[in-house]
C-alpha positions in Angstrom: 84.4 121.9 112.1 87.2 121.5 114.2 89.6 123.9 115.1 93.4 123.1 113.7 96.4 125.4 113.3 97.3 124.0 109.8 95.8 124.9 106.8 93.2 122.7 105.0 93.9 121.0 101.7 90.6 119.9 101.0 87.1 121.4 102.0 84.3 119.7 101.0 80.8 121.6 101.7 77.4 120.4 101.5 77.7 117.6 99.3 75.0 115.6 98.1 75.5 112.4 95.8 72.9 110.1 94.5 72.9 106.3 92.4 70.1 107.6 89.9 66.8 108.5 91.6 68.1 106.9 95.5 70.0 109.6 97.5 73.1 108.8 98.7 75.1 111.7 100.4 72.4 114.3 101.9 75.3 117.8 102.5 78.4 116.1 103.8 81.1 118.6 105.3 84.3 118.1 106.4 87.6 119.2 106.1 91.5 117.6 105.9 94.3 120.3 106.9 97.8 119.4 105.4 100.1 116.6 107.4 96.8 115.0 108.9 95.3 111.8 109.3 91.5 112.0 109.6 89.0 109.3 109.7 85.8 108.8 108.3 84.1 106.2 110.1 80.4 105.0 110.0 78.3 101.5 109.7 78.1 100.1 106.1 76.5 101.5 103.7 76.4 104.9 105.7 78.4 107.0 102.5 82.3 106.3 103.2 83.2 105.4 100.2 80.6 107.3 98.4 82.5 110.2 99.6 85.9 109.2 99.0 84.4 108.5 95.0 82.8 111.8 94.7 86.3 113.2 95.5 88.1 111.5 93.2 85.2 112.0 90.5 84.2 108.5 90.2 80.8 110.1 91.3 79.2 113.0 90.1 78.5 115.3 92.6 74.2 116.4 92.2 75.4 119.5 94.5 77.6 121.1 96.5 81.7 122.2 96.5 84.9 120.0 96.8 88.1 122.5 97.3 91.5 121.1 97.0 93.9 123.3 97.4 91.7 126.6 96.8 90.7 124.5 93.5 87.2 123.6 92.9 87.9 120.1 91.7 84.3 118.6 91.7 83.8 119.4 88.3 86.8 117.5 86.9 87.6 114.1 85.0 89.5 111.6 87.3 92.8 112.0 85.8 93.0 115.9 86.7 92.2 115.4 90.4 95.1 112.4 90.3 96.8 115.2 88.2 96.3 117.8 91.0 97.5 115.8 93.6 95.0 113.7 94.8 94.9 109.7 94.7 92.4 107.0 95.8 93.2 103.5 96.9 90.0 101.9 96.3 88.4 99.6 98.5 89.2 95.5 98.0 92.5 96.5 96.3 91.6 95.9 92.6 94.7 95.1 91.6 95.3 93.4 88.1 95.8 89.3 89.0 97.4 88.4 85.6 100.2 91.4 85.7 103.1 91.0 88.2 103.9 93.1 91.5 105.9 95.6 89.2 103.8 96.0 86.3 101.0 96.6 88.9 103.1 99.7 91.1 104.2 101.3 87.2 100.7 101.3 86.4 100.1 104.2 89.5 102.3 106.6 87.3 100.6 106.4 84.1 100.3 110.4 84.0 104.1 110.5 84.2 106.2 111.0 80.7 109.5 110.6 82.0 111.0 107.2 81.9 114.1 108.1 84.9 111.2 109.7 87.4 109.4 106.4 86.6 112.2 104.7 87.7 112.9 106.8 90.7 109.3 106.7 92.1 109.6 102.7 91.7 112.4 102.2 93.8 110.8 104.6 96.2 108.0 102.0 96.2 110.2 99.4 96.8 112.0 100.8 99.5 108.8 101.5 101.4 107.3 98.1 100.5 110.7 95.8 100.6 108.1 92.5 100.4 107.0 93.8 96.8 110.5 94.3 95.9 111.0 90.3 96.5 108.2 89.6 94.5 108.5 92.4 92.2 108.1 89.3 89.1 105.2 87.7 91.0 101.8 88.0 89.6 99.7 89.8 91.7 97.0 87.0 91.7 99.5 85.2 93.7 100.2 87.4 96.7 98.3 87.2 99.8 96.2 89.9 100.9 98.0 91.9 102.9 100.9 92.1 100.3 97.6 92.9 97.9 97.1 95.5 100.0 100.4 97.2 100.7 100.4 96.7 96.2 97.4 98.9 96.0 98.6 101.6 98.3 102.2 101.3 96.6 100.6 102.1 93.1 98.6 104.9 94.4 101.3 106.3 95.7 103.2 106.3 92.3 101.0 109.5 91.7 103.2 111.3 94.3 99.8 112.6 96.0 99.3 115.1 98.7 96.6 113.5 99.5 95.5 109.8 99.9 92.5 108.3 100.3 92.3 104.9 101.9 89.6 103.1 101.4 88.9 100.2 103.7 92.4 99.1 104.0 92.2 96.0 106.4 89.4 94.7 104.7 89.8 91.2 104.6 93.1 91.0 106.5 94.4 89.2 110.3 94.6 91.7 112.9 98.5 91.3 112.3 98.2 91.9 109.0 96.0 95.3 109.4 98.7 96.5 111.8 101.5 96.0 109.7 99.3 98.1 106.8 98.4 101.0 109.3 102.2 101.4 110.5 102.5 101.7 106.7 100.0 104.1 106.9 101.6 106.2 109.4 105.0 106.1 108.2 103.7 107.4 104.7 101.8 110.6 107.1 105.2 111.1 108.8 106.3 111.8 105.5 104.1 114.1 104.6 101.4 112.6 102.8 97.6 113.9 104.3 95.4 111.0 104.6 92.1 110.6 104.4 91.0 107.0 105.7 87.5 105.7 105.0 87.5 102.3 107.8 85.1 99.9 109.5 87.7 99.0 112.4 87.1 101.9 114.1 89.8 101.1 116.7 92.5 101.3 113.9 91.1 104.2 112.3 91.0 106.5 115.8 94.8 104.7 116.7 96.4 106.4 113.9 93.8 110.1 113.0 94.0 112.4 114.7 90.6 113.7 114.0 87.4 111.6 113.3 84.1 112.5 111.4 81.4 110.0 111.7 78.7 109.1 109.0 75.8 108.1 109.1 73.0 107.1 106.4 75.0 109.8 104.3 75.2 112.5 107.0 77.6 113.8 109.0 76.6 113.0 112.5 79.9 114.2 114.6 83.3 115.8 113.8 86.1 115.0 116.9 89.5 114.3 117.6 90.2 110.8 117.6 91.4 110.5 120.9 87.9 112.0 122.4 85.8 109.3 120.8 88.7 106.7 122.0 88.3 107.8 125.5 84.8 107.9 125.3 83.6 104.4 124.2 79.3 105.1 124.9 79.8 108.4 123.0 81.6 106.2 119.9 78.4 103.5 120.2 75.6 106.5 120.7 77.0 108.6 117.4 77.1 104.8 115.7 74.0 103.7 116.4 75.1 101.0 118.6 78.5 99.7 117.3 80.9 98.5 119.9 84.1 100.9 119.7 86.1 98.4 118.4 84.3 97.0 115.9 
């Protein structure tokens, strides 16, 4: 692991993960320390979002420890790990077509009993997203994929999480597009959300983590800060088995 002066949220230690009889984590470690960004990055298929599913208990795990907050949480439904803190944008949005932008963001707060914090976490989701707000009536189907995007991350964060997980969030979208969701992205860190962001562009991932693990064929292969693999572009390609640094 590397060293950091802040204190980790989640600690995740030898995990392992299978789909039936195929294995598909073999003892993944890592760690997120509260106010971070770190990146997961790997080829496809390597185990990102395996991980990010086994934390959010989509996946059970066949051994090994998640610890959020001093909390074993690998044990638990999905609701409690929301519950506890923890949310889990999913990768290629999934966002309900036939219900419109608002419907969509209220649906992120469906643990929440009280009407008036509803209300108050909404406009908070509007004020971060002001394009949702103008098409709060919309149905989702409609919007374009970046606004599909910024939806998905806007429900999630109706959760009020302490941690995010980001799964593939410019999937799909114009390079203009996926900068507009990572400033997003950092302005919701800046405000004190830790992120964990599972990412194929591995130059967005390293622009806005400050630390980087890399995957590969569901094994942890290298733990650095982001700006040593960005400096370092035949490291990047050697732990990646060839992938251009930017790719």
């Amino acid at each position: 692991m590397i060293e950091t002066h802040a204190k980790p949220v989640l600690i995740v230690d030898d995990l392992r993960v299978a789909y039936g009889s195929v294995a598909a984590l073999h003892g993944v470690s890592l760690e997120v320390h509260a106010g971070e960004t770190v990146a997961l990055i790997g080829a496809n298929g390597a185990g990102k979002s395996t991980t990010l599913r086994a934390i959010s208990g989509l996946l059970k795990a066949r051994s090994g420890t998640i610890v959020w907050q001093g909390r074993p949480i690998h044990n638990l439904a999905p609701d409690r790990i929301v519950a506890a803190g923890v949310a889990h944008c999913p990768e290629e949005r999934h966002v309900w077509p036939h219900m419109t932008v608002e419907e969509n963001i209220r649906l992120g707060a469906y643990l929440c009993r009280s009407r008036e914090e509803i209300r108050r976490r909404l406009a908070l989701a509007f004020e971060r997203f002001p394009r949702l707000r103008e098409r709060a009536g919309q149905f989702a189907g409609t919007l374009s994929g970046g606004e599909q995007q910024m939806l998905a991350i806007a429900r999630a964060l109706m959760s009020e999480p302490a941690l995010l997980m980001l799964d593939e969030p410019s999937l799909g979208l114009s390079p203009r597009i996926a900068d507009e969701v990572f400033e997003v992205v950092r302005a919701i860190n800046a405000h004190g959300v830790t992120v964990l962001l599972v990412e194929q562009n591995i130059h967005n991932a390293l622009s806005i983590a400050s630390r980087a693990y890399v995957i590969e064929t569901g094994r942890i292969t290298a733990a650095r800060p982001s700006a040593e693999l960005r400096g370092d572009p035949a490291l990047l390609r050697a732990y990646l088995g060839g992938a251009p640094a930017a790719a």
